[in-house]
Phi, psi and omega in degrees: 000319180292343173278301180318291193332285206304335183291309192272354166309103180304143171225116134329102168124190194228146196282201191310320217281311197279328133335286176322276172357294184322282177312298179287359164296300174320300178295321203284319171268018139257003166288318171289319173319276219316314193303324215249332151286343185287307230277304176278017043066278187303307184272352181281310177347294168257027163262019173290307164333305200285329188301264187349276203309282208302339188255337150318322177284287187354293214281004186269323208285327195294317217276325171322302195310313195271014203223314175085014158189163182278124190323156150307308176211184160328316191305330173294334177267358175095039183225003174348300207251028150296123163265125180321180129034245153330313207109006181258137198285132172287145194250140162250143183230134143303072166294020191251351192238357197249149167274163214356221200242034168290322188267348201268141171307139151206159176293194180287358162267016185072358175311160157273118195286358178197125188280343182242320188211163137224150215218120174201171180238136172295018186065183180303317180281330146081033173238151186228139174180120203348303183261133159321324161264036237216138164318289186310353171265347235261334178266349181264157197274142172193137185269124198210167174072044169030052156093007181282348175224130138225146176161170128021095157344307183309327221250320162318139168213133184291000000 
């Protein structure tokens, strides 16, 4: 009878196998989660970016209408301390004040992708640097065709 007892005595809790099972269900859907939040992460970013740079151009295209020239930097239109994203200052160039096309973003033929200003964000990565194609730009937000594309770099074509 005392053998019968023992039998029928219920056990609570889960053995090793089902702990494993467990666990690695877990990894396997957060092997999957995490790649696919960063990526949307990634894309809440740069439309932030692209948001930001269009309301820049605005209050840039305003301060022109009312003036007949283009701020010195952000601090004229009132964004000094706007930051990307990132945390990073979106960079503005006058290109109506620099003598040749040393300072202007360009395309894969060295064109200047903009005759009056330029307004862009370093991307993720946060290196700036003169052609568009270049790996390390490819990521960056940029205003281009005097403001007829803002997007991606990567996404530009003149």
């Amino acid at each position: 009878m005392l053998l019968n007892i023992s039998r029928n005595r219920r056990h609570f809790g889960f053995t090793l196998v089902e702990v494993l099972i467990a666990v690695s269900l877990v990894g396997v859907l957060a092997a999957i989660a995490i790649p696919k939040y960063n990526n949307y992460r990634d894309r809440m970013d740069q439309s932030k970016a692209i948001t930001d740079i269009r309301i820049l151009q605005t209050l840039i295209t305003d301060y022109f209408a009312s003036g007949g020239t283009y701020p010195a930097s952000l601090a004229d239109v009132g964004n000094a301390n706007l930051l990307d994203p990132r945390g990073r200052p979106y960079v503005y160039v006058d290109l109506t004040s620099v003598q040749g096309n040393g300072m202007a973003r360009k395309d894969h033929k060295f064109n200047p992708i903009n005759s009056d200003y330029d307004l862009y964000s370093t991307g993720k990565n946060g290196v700036s640097k003169t052609q568009l194609t270049q790996k390390d730009r490819l990521d960056d937000i940029v205003r281009g065709r005097d403001g007829q594309f803002v997007g991606l770099a990567g996404d530009f074509s003149p």
